[in-house]
Biopython code that builds the backbone (N, CA, C, O; Angstrom):
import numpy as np
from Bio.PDB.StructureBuilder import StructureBuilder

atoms = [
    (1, "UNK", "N", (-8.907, -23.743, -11.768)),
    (1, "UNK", "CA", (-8.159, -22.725, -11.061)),
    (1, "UNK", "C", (-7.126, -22.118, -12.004)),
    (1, "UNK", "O", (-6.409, -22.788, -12.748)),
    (2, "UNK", "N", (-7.112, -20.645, -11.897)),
    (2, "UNK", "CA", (-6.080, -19.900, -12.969)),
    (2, "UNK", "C", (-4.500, -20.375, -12.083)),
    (2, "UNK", "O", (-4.334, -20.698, -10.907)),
    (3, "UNK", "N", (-3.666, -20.263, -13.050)),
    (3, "UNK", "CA", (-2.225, -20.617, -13.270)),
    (3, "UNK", "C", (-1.782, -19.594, -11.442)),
    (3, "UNK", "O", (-2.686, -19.217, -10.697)),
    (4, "UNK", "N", (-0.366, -19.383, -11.151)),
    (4, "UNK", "CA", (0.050, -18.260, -10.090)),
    (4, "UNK", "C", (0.118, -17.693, -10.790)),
    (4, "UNK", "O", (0.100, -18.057, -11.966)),
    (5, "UNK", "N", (0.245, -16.341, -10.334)),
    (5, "UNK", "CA", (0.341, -14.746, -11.233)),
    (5, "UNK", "C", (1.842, -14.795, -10.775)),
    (5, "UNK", "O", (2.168, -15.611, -9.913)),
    (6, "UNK", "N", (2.776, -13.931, -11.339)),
    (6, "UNK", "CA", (3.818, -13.712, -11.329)),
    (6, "UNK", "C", (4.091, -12.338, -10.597)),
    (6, "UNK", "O", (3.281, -11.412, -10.642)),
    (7, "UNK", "N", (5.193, -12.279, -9.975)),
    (7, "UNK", "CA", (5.281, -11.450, -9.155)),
    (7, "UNK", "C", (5.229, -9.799, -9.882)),
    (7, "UNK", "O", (5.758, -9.575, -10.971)),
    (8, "UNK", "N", (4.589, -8.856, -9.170)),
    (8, "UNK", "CA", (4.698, -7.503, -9.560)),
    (8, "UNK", "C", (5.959, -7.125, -9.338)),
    (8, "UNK", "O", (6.327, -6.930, -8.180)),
    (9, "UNK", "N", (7.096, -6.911, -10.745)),
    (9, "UNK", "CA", (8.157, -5.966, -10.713)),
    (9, "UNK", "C", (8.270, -5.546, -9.080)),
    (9, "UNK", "O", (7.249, -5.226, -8.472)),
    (10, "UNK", "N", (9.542, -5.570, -8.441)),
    (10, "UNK", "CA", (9.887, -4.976, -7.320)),
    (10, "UNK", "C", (8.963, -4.938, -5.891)),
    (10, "UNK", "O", (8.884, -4.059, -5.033)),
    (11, "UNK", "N", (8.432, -5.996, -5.978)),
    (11, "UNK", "CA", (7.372, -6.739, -4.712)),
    (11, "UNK", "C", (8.002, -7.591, -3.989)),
    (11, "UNK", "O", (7.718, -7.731, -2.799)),
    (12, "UNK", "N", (9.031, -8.350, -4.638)),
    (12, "UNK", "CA", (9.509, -9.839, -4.115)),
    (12, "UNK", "C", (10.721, -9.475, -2.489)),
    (12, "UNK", "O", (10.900, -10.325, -1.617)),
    (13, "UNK", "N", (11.286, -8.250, -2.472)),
    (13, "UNK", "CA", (11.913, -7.437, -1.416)),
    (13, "UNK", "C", (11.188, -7.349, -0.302)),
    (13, "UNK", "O", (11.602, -7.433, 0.854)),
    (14, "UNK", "N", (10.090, -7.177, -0.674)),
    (14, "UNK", "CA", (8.579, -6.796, 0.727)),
    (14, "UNK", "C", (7.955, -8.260, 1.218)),
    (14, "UNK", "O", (7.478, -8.453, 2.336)),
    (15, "UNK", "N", (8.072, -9.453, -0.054)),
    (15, "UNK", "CA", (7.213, -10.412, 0.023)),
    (15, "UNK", "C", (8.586, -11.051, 1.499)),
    (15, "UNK", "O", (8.316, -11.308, 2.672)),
    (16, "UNK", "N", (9.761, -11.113, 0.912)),
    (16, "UNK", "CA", (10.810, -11.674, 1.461)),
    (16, "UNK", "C", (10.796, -11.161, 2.860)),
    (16, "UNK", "O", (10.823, -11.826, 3.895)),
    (17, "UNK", "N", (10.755, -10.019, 2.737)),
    (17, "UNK", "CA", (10.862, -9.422, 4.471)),
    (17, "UNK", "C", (9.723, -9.524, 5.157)),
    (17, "UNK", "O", (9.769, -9.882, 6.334)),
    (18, "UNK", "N", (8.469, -9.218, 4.516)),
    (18, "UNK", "CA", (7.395, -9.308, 5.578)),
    (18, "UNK", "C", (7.629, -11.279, 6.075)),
    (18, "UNK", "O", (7.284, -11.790, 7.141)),
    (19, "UNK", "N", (8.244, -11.917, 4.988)),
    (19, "UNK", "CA", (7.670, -13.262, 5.464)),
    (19, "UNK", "C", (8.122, -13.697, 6.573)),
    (19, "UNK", "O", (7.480, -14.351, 7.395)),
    (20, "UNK", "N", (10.143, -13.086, 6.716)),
    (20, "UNK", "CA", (11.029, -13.375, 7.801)),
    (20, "UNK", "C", (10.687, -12.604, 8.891)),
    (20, "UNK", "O", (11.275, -12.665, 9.971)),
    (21, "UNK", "N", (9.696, -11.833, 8.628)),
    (21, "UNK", "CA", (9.756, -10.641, 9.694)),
    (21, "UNK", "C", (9.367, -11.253, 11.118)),
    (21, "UNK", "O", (9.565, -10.509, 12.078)),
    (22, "UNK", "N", (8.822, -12.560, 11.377)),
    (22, "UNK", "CA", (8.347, -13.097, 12.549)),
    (22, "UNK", "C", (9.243, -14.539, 12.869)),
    (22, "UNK", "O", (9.373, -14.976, 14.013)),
    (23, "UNK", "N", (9.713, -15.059, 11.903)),
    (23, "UNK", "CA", (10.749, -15.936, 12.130)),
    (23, "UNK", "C", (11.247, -16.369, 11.076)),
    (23, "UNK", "O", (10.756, -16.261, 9.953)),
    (24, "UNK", "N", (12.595, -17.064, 11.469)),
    (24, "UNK", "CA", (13.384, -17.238, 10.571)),
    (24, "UNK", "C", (12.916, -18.331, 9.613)),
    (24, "UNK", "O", (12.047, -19.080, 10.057)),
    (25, "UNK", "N", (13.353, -18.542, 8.371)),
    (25, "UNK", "CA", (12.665, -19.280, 7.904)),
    (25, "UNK", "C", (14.099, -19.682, 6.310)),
    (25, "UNK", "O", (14.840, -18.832, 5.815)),
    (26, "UNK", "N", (14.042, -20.886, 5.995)),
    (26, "UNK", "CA", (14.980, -20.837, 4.674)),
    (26, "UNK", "C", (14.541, -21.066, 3.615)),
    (26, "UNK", "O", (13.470, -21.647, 3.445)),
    (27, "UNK", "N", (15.404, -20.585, 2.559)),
    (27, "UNK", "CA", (14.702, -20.297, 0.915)),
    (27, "UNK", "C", (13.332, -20.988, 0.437)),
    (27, "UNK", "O", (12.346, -20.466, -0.083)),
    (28, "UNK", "N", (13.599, -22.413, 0.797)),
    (28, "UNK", "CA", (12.253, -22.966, 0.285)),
    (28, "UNK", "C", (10.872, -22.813, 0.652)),
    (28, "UNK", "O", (9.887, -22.583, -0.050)),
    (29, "UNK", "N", (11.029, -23.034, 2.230)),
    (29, "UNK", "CA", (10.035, -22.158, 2.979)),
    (29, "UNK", "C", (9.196, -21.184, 2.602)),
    (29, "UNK", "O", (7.999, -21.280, 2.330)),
    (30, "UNK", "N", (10.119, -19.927, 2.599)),
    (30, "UNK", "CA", (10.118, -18.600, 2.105)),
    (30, "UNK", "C", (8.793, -18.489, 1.413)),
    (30, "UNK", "O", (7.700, -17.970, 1.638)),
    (31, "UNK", "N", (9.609, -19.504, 0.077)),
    (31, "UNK", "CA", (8.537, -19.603, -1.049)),
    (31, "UNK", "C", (7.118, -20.233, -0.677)),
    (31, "UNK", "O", (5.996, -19.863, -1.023)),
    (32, "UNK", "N", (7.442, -21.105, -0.013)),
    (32, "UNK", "CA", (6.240, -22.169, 0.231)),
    (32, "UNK", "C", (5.090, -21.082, 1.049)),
    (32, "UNK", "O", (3.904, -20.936, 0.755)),
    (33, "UNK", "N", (5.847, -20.405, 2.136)),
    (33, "UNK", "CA", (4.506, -19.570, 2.706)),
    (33, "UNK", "C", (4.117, -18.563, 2.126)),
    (33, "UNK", "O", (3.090, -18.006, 2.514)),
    (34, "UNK", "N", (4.794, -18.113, 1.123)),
    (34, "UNK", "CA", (4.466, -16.987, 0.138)),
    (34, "UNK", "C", (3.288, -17.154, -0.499)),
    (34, "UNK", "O", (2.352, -16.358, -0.432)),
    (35, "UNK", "N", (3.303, -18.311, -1.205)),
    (35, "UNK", "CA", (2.335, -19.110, -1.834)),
    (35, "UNK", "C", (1.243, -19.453, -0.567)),
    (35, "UNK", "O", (0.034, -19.356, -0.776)),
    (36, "UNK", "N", (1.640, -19.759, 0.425)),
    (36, "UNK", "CA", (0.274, -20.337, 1.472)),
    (36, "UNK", "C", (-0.176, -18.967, 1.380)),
    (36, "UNK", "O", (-0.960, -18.653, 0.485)),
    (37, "UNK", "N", (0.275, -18.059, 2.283)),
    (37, "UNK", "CA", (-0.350, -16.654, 2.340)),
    (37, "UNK", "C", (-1.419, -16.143, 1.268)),
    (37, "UNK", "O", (-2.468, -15.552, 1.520)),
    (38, "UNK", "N", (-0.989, -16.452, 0.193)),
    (38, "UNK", "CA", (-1.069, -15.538, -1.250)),
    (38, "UNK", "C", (-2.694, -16.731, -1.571)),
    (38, "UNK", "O", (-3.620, -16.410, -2.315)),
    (39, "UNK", "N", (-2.610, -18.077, -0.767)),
    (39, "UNK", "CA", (-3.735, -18.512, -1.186)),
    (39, "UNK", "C", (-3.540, -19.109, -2.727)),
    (39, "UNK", "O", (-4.534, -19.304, -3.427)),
    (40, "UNK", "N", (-2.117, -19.404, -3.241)),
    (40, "UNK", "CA", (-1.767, -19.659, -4.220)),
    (40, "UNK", "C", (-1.933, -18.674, -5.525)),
    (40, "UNK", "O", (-1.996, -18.782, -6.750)),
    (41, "UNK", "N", (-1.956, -17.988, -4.853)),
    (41, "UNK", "CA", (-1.920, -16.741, -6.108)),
    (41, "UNK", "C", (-0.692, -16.781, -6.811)),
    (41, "UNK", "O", (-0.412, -17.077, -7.972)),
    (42, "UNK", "N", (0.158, -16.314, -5.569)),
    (42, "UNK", "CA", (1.540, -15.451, -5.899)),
    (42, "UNK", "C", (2.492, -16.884, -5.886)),
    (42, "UNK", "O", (2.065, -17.880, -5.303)),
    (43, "UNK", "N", (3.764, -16.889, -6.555)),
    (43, "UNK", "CA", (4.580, -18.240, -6.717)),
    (43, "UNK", "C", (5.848, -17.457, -6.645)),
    (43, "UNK", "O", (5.991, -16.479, -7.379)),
    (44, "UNK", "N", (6.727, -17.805, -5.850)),
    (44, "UNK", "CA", (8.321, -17.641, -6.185)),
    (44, "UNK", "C", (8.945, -18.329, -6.522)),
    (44, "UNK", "O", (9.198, -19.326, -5.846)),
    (45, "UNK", "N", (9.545, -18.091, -7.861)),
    (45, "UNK", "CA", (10.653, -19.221, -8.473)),
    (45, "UNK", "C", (11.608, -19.154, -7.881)),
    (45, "UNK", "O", (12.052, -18.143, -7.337)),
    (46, "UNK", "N", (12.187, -20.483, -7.897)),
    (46, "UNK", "CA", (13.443, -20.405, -7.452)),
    (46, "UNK", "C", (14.896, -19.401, -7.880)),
    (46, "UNK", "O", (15.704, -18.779, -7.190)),
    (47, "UNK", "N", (14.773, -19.568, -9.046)),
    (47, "UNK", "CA", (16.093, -18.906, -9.842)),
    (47, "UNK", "C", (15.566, -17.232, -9.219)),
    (47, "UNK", "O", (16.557, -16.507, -9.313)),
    (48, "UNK", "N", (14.799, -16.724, -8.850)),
    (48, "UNK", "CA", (14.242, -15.411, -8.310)),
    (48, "UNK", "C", (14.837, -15.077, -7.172)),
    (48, "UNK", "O", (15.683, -14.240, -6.860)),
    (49, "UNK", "N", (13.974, -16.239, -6.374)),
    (49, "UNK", "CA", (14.028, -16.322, -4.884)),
    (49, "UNK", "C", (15.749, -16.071, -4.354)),
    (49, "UNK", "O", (16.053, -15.095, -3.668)),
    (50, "UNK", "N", (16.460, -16.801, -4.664)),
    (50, "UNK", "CA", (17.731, -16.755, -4.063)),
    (50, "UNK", "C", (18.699, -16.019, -4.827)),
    (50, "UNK", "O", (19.800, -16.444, -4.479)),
    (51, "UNK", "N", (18.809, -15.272, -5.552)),
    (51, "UNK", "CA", (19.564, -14.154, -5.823)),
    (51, "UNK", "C", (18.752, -12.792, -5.059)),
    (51, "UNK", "O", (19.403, -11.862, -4.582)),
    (52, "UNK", "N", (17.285, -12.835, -5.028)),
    (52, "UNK", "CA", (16.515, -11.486, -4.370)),
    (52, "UNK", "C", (17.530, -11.971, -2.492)),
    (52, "UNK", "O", (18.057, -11.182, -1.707)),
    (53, "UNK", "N", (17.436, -13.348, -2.408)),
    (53, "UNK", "CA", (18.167, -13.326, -0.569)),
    (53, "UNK", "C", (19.757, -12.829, -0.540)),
    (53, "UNK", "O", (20.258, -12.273, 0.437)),
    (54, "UNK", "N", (20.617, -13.187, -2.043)),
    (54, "UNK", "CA", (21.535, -12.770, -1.729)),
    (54, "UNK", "C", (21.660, -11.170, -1.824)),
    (54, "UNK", "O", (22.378, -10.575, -1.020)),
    (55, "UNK", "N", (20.963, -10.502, -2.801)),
    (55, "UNK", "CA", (21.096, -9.161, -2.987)),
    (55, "UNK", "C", (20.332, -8.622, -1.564)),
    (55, "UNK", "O", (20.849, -7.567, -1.198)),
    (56, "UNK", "N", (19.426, -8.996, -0.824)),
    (56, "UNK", "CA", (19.497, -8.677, 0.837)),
    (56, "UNK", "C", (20.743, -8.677, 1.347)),
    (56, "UNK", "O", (21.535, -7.761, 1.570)),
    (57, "UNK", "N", (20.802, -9.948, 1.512)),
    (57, "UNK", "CA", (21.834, -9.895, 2.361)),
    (57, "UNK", "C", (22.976, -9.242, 2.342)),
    (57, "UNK", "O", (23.639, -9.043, 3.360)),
    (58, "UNK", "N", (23.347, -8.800, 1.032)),
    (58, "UNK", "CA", (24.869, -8.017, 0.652)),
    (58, "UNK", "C", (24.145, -6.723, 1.053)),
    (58, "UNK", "O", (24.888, -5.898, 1.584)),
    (59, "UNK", "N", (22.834, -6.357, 0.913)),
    (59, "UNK", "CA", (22.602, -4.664, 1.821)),
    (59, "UNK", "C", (22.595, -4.266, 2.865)),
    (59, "UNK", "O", (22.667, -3.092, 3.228)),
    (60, "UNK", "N", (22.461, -5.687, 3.794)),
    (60, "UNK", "CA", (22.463, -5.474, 5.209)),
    (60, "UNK", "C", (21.223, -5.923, 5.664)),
    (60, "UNK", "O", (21.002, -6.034, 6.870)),
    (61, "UNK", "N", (20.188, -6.258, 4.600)),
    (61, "UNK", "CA", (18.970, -6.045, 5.089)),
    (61, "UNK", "C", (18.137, -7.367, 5.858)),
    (61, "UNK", "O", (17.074, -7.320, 6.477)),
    (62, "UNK", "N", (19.046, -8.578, 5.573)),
    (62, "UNK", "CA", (18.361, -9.675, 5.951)),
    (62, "UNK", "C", (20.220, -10.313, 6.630)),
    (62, "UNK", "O", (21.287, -9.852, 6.226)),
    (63, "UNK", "N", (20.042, -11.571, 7.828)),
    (63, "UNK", "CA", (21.677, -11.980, 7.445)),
    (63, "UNK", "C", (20.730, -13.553, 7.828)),
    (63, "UNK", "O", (19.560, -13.698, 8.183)),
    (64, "UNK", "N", (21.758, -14.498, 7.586)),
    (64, "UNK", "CA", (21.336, -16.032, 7.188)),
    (64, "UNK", "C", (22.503, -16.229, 8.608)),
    (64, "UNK", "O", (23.312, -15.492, 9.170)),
    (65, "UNK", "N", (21.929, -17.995, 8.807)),
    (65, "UNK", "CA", (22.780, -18.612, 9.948)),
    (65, "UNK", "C", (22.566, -19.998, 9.281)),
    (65, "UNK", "O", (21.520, -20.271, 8.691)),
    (66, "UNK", "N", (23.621, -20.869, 9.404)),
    (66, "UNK", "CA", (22.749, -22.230, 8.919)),
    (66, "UNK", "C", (22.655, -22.905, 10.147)),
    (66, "UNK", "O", (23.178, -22.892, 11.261)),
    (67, "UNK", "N", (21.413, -23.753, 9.244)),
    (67, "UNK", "CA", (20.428, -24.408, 10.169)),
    (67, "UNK", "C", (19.893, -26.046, 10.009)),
    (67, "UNK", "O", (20.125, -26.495, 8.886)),
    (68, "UNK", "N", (19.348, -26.817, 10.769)),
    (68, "UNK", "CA", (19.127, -27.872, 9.855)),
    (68, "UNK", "C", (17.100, -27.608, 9.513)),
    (68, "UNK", "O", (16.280, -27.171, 10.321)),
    (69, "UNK", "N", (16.912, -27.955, 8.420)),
    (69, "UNK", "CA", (15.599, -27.888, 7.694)),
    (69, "UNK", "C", (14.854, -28.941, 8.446)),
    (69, "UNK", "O", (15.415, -29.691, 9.245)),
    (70, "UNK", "N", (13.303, -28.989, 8.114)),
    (70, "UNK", "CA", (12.443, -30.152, 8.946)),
    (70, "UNK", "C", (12.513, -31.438, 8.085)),
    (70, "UNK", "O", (11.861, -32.463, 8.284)),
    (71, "UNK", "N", (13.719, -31.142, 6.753)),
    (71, "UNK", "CA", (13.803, -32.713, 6.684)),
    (71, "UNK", "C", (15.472, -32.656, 6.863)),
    (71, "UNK", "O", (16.285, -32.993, 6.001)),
    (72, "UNK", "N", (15.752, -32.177, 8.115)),
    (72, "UNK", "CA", (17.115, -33.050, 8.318)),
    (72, "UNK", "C", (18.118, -32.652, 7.502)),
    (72, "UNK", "O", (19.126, -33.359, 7.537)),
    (73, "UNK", "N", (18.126, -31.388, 6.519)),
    (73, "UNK", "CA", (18.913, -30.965, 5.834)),
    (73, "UNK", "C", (19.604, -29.456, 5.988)),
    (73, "UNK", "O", (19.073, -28.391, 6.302)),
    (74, "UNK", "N", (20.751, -29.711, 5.707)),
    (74, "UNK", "CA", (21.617, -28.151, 5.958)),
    (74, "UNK", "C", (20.605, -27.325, 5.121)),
    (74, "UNK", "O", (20.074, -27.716, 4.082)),
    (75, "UNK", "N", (20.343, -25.672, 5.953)),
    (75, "UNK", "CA", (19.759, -24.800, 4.868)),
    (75, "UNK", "C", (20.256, -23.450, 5.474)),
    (75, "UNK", "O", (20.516, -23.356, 6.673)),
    (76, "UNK", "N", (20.366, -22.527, 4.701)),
    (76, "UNK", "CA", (20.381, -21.323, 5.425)),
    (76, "UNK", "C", (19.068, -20.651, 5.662)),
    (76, "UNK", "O", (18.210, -20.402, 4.814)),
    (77, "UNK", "N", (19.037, -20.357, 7.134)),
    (77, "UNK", "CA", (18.006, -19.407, 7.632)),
    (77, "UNK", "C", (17.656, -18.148, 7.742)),
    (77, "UNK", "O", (18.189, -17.800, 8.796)),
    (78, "UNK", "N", (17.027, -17.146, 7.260)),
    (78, "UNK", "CA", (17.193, -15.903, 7.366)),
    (78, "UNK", "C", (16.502, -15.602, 7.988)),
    (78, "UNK", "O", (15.607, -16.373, 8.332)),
    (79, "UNK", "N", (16.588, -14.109, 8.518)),
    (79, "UNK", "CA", (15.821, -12.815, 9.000)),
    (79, "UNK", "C", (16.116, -12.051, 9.260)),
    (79, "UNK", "O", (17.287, -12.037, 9.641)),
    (80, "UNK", "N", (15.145, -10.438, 9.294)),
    (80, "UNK", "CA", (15.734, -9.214, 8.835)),
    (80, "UNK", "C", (16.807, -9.125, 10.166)),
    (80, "UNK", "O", (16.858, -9.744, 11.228)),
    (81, "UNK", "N", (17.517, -8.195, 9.651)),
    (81, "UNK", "CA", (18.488, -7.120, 10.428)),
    (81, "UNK", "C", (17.406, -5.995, 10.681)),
    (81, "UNK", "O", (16.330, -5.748, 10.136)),
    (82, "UNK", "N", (18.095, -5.416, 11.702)),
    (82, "UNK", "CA", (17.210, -4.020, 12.166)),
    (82, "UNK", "C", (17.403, -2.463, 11.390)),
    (82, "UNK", "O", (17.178, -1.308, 11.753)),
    (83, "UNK", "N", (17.876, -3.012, 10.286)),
    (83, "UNK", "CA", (17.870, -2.210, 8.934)),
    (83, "UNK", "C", (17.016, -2.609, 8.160)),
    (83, "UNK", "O", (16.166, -1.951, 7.560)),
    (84, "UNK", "N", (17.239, -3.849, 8.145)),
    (84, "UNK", "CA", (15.683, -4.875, 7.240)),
    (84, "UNK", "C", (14.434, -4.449, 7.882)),
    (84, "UNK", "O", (13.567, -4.180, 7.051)),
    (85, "UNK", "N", (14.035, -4.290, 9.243)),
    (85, "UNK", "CA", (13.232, -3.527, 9.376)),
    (85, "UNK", "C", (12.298, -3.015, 9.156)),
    (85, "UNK", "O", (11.085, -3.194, 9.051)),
    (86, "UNK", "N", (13.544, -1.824, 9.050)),
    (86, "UNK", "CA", (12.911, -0.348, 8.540)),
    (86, "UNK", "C", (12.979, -0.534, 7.015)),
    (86, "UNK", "O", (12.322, 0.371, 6.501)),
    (87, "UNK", "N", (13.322, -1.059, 6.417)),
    (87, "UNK", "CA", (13.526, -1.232, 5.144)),
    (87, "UNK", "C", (11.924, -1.653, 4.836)),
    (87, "UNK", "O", (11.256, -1.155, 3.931)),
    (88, "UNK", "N", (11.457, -2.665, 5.770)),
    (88, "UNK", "CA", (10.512, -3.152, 5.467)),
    (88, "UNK", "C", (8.767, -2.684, 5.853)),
    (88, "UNK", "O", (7.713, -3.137, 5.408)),
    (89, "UNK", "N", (9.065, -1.502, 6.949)),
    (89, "UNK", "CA", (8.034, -0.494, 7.098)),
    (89, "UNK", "C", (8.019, 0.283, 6.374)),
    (89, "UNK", "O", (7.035, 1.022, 6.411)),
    (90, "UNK", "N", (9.167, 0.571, 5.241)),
    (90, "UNK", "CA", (9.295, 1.898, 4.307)),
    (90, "UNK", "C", (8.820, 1.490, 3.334)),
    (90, "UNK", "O", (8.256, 2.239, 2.537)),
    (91, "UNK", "N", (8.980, -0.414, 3.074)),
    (91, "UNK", "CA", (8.398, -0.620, 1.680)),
    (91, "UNK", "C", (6.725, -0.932, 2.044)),
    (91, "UNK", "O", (6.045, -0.924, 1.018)),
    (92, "UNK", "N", (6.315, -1.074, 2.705)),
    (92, "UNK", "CA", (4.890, -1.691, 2.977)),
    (92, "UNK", "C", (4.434, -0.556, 2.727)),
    (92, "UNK", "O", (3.649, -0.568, 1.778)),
    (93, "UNK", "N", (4.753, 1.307, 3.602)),
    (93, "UNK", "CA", (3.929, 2.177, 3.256)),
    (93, "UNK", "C", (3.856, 2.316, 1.671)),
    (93, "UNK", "O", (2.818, 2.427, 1.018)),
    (94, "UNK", "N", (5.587, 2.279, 1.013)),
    (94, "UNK", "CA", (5.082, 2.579, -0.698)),
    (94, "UNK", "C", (4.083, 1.976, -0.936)),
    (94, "UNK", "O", (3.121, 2.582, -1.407)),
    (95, "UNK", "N", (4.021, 0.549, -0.669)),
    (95, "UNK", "CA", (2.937, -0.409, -1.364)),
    (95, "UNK", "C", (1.765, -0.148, -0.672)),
    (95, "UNK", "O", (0.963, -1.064, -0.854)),
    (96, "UNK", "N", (1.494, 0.409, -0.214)),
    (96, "UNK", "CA", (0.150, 0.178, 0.666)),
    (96, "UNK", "C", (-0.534, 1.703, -0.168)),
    (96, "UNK", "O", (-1.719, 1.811, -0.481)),
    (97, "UNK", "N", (0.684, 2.925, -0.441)),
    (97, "UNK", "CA", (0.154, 4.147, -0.577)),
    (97, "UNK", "C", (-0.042, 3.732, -2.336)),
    (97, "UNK", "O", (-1.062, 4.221, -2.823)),
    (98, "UNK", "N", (0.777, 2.940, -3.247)),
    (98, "UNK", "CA", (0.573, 2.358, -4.675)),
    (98, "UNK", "C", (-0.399, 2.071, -4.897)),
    (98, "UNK", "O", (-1.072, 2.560, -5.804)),
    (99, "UNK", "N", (-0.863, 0.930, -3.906)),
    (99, "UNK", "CA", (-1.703, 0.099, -4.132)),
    (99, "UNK", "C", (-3.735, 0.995, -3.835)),
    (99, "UNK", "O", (-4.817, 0.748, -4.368)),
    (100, "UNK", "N", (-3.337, 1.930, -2.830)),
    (100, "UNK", "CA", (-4.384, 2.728, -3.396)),
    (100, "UNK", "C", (-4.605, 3.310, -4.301)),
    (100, "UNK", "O", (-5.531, 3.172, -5.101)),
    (101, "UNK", "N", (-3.528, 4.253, -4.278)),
    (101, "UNK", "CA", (-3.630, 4.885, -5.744)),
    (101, "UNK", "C", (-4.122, 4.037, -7.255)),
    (101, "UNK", "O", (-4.612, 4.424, -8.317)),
    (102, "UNK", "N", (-3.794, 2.990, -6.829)),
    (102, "UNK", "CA", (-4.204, 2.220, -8.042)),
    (102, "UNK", "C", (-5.679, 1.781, -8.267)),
    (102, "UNK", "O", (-6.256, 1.456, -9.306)),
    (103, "UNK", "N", (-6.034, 1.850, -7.228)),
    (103, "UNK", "CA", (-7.602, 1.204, -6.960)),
    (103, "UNK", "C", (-8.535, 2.646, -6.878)),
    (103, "UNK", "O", (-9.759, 2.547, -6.796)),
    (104, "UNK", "N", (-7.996, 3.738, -6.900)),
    (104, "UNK", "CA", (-8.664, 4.829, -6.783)),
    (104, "UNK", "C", (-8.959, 5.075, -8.831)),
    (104, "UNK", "O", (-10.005, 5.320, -9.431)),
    (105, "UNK", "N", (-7.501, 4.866, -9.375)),
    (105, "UNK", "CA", (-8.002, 4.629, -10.719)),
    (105, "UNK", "C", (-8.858, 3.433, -11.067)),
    (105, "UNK", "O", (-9.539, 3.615, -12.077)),
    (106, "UNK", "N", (-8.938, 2.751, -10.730)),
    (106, "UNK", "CA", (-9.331, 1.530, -11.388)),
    (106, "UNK", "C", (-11.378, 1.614, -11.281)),
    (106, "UNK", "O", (-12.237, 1.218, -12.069)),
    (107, "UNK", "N", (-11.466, 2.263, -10.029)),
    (107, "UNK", "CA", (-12.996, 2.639, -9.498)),
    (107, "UNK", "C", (-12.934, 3.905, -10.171)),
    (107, "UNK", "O", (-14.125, 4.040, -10.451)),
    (108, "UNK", "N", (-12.483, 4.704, -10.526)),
    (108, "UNK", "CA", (-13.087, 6.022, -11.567)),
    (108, "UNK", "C", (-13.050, 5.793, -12.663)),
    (108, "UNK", "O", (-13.910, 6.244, -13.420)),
    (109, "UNK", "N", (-11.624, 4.699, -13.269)),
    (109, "UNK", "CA", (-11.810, 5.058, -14.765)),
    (109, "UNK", "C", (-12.955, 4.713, -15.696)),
    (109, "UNK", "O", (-12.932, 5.087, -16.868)),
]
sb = StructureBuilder()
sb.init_structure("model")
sb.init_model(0)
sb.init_chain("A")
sb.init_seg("    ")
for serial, (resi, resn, name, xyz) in enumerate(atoms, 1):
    if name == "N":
        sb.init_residue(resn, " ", resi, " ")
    sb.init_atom(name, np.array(xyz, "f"), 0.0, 1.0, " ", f" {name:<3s}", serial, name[0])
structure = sb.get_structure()
């Protein structure tokens, strides 16, 4: 099995919000279903992961509550704000309208 791929430049904003977008969930988590989802593709490092939650959270776009974790440990929990949102329907269309465009080159060139 190949190594995780590393995240595409300016993805990890969309990965973060689509993940909270159904429940709250804290940093490690985050990562962990990122990776389930991704089928182990995609990996979030840590040193990534939690500066991308604090730079949310200082925009408005996600806010944290603490919580206790399923092993019994303080964690903070996030999920979007209703700015996070829209933040996060605005980034799915970029990526969704990118991500064709990209595959439209990739089948002609």
């Amino acid at each position: 099995m190949t190594r995780p791929a590393d995240l595409v430049q300016g993805t990890l904003d969309l990965l973060i919000l689509r993940t909270i977008a159904t429940e709250k969930l804290h940093g490690w988590a985050i990562a962990q279903r990122i990776e389930y989802l991704s089928k182990d593709v995609l990996r979030v490092n840590q040193g990534s992961l939690y500066p991308a939650l604090q730079r949310l959270e200082r925009q408005g776009w996600i806010t944290a509550e603490w919580g206790v974790s399923e092993t019994n440990r303080r964690a903070r929990f996030y999920r979007p704000t209703a700015a996070g949102r829209r933040r996060l329907d605005k980034e799915r269309a970029d990526w969704e309208r990118l991500s064709a465009a990209i595959s439209l080159v990739i089948r002609t060139a």
